[in-house]
N, C-alpha and C positions, 0 to 999 in steps of 0.2 A: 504494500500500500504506500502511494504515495505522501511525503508530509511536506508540511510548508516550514519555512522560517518562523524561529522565535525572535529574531531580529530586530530590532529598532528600526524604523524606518522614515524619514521625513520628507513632505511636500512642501513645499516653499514656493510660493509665484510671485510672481513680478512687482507686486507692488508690497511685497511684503509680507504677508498673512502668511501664519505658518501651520500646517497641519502634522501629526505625531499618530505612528498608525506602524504597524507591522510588515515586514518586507514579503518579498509574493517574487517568483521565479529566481534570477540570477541575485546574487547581491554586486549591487553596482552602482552608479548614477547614470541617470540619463535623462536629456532635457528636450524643449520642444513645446511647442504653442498646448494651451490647455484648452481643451473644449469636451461637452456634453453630449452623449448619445444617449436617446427618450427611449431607445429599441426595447421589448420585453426577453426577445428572443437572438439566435444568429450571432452570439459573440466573435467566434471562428471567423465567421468571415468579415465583422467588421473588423477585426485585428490585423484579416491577410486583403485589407482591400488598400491596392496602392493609393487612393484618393487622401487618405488620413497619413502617408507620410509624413514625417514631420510634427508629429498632432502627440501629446498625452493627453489619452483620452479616458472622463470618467463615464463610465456604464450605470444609469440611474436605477437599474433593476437590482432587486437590493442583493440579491444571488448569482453567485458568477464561479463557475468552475464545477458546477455537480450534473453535466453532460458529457463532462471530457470533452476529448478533441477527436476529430478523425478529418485524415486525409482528405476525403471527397469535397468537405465542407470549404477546403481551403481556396481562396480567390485568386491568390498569387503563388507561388514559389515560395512566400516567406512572409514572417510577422512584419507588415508596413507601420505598425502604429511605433512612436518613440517609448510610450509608458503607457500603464493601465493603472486609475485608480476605482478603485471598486470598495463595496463596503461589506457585504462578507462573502470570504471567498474560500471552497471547498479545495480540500484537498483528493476528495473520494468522487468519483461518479459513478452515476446509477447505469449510463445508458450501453450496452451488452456491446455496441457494435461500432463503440469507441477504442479509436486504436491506440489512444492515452489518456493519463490524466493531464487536466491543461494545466498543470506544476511542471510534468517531465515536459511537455511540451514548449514549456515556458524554460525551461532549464539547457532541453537542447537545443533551442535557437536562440540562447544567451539574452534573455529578456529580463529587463527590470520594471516592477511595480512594487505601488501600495493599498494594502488593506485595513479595515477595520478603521475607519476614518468616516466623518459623516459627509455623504457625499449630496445629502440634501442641500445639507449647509454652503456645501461648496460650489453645487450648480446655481443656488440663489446667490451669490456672490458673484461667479461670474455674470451670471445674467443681466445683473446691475451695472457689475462694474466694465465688463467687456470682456471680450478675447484679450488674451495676456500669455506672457510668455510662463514657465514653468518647469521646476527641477525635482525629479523624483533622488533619493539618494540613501542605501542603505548599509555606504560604506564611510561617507562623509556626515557623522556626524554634529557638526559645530553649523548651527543655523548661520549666523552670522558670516561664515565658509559660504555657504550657501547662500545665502542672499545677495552678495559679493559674483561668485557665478552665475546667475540667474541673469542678472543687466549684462552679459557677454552673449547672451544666445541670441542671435539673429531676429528681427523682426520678420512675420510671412509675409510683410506687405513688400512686395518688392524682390521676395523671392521665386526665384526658377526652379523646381525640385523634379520636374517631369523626369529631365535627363539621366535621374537617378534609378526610376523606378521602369521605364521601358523596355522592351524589346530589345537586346542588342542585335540579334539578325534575324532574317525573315523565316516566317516558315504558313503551313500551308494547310489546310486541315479540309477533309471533304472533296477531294480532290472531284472532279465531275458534277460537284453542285448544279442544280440550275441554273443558279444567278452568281456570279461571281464578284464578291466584297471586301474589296480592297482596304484593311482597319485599319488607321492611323493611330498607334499604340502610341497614347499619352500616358499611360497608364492603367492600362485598362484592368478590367476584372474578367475573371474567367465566363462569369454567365454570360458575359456581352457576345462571347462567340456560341454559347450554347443557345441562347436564343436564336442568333442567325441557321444554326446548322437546322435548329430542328424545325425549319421552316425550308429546307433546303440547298442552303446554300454552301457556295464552295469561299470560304476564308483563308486570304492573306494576310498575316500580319505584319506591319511594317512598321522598325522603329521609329520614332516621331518625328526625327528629325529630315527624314527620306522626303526625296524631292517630288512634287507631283509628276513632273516628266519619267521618273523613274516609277511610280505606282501607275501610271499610264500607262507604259508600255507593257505592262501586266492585262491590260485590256480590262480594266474592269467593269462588270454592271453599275457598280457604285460605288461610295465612301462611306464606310462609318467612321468620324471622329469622337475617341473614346474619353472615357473619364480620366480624372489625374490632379496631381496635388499643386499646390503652389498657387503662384499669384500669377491670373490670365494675362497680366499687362506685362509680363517680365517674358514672353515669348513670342518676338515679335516673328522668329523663325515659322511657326504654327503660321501665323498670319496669314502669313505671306503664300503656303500653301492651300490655306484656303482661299483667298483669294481669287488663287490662278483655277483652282477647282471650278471657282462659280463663274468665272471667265471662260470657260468652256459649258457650261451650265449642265455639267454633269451630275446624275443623284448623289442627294448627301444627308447624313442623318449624322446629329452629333449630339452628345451626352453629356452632364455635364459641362466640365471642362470643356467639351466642345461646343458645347452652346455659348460658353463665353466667347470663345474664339471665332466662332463664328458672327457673334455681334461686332467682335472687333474688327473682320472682314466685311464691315457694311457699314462699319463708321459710328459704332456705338460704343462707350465707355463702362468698365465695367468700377465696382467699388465695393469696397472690404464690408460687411456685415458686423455689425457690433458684435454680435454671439453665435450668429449661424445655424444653420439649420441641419441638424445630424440628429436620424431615428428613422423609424417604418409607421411612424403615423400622421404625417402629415396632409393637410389638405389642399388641395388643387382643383381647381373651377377650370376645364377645357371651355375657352371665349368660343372655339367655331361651334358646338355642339352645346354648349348649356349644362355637362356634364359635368359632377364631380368626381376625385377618384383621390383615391386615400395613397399615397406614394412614400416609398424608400427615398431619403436625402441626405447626400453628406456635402456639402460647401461652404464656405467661408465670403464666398465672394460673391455678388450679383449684378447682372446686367444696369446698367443704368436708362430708365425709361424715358427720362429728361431728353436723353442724347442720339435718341432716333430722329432722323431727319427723312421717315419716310421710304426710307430703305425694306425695315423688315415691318412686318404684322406680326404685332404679342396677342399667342394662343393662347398660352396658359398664366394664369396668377399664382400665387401663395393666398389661401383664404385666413392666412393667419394673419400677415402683412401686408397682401397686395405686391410682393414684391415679385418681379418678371420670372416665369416658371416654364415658358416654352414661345419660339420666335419662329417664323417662316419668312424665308426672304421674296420682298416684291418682285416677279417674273421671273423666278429661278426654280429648281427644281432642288429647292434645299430647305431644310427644317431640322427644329433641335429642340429638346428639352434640360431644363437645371435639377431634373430631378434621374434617379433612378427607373427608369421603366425594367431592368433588367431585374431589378428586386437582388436578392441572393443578399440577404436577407427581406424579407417585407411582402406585402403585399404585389397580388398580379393583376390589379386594376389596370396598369397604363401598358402591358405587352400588345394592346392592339395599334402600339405605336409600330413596331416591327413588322406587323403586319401591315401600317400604312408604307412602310420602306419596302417593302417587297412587293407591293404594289406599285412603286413608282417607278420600280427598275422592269414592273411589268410591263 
């Protein structure tokens, strides 16, 4: 049976508040912007979804770690998130057909977090005070150390991180598809090509930074531009590909991160969210349809609606805020949304968005 640390362990953010709670995977420090997931369920894959690179992230569900881990659930290659803070967290799981506990799992991809901390406390905190930076650390412990490192960790705004978490070479899945879907790997998540295949299709994945002239001569039916971390305005490379995409007025569906990118390909600005939007219940009003639909989110950033000049039509809203949740561009064969239609974890309300993409390349 797996056990956890009896270790001391401390939280410390940015502006100083300090939280005292017990260590959880590696004992180590590690830093990185703090932010909130509402999710009840799907931990696994919010920890292996590249979009939360760079992110320590607390889980509001008061239970974390008593379904273990297993393989299939994983979204990437490897734990994306920087930290986990959670409030209590199992060392045992119940569920048969887990191929660990998320201790050993957390152990052997050298991961740090903390537990047994009130995490109520701390998401009302953020929410207040904002997104902020933050230092988990279960090897250093002198606060004052810590709060000292904490103002050296990089601000998200203004950061590039895609390049981190992509594709490094290409490769091909489904070979003989019907429709052949050329991914522009910002970081994507596994399900994004599971939903393509099981609709047909034949997926190439290309690291993000690959040229449209090069994903052209692949021939493709279309574009997916996928999810990914960082700040949209710090990739002017993305741009620029899409761009030349819509300059050929080839099909395009982008997620996320590519929904930002894609506003910025039409002359729209995008800007940082106080607190953000990360969980599987959030709500969304589809403007062409009059439909709502309950959607998986994780972003930090969002379109800015002030800075359409008529370029794109906003589909979708946040009925939380009102804030831009899906854009289709004027006379183009392109559209995006800022939420997950892919779900892994959350709800399957918005997969008829894939369907609208394979409709378009029909």
């Amino acid at each position: 049976m797996s056990v956890i640390n009896s270790q001391k362990a401390y939280l410390v953010l940015q502006d100083g508040t300090v939280f005292e709670g017990n260590a959880i995977g590696k004992i180590g420090t590690t830093t990185g912007e703090i932010a909130f997931n509402t999710g009840m369920t799907g931990y696994q894959e919010v920890f292996t979804d590249p979009s939360y690179f760079g992110q320590i992230v607390v889980m509001t569900m008061d239970h974390i770690g008593n379904y273990g881990a297993a393989d299939k659930d994983a979204e990437s290659d490897s734990i994306k998130i920087s930290g986990l803070v959670c409030k209590n967290y199992s060392p045992m799981h119940s569920r048969t057909m887990a191929d660990s506990s998320l201790n050993d799992y957390f152990i052997e991809n050298g991961f740090t977090g903390i537990s047994d901390v009130d995490t109520r406390e701390i998401v009302k905190h953020i929410r207040d005070a904002g997104a902020m930076n933050a230092i988990i650390s279960s090897e250093i412990l002198d606060v004052e150390e810590l709060k000292k490192r904490v103002k050296e960790v990089p601000s998200m705004e203004g950061l590039e991180l895609s390049s981190k978490v992509w594709s490094k070479e290409s490769c091909e899945v489904n070979e003989g598809g019907a429709k052949k879907v050329a991914l522009l790997d910002l970081g994507s998540k596994k399900n994004i090509i599971d939903c393509l295949l099981e609709r047909g299709c034949h997926v190439k994945v290309f690291p993000g930074d690959t040229s449209y002239a090069d994903m052209k001569a692949w021939n493709p039916d279309g574009f997916m531009i996928s999810n990914g971390p960082g700040d949209p305005a710090a990739m002017p490379y993305a741009v620029k590909t899409i761009q030349e995409i819509l300059d050929a007025n080839d099909n395009m569906f982008g997620i996320c991160l590519g929904s930002q990118i894609l506003a910025q390909a039409v002359g729209m600005k995008t800007f940082k969210l106080k607190k953000g939007h990360r969980g599987q219940n959030h709500p969304v009003q589809n403007l062409l349809t009059g439909k709502s639909e309950m959607t998986s989110q994780n972003h930090g950033f969002a379109i800015d609606p002030e800075s359409n000049t008529g370029n794109a039509e906003i589909t979708h809203i946040n009925l939380n805020d009102n804030t831009v949740e899906g854009i289709r561009v004027t006379g183009k064969n392109a559209f995006a949304v800022q939420y997950h239609p892919e779900a892994s974890p959350g709800p399957h309300d918005s997969r008829y968005l894939f369907d609208d993409f394979v409709a378009m390349m029909g």
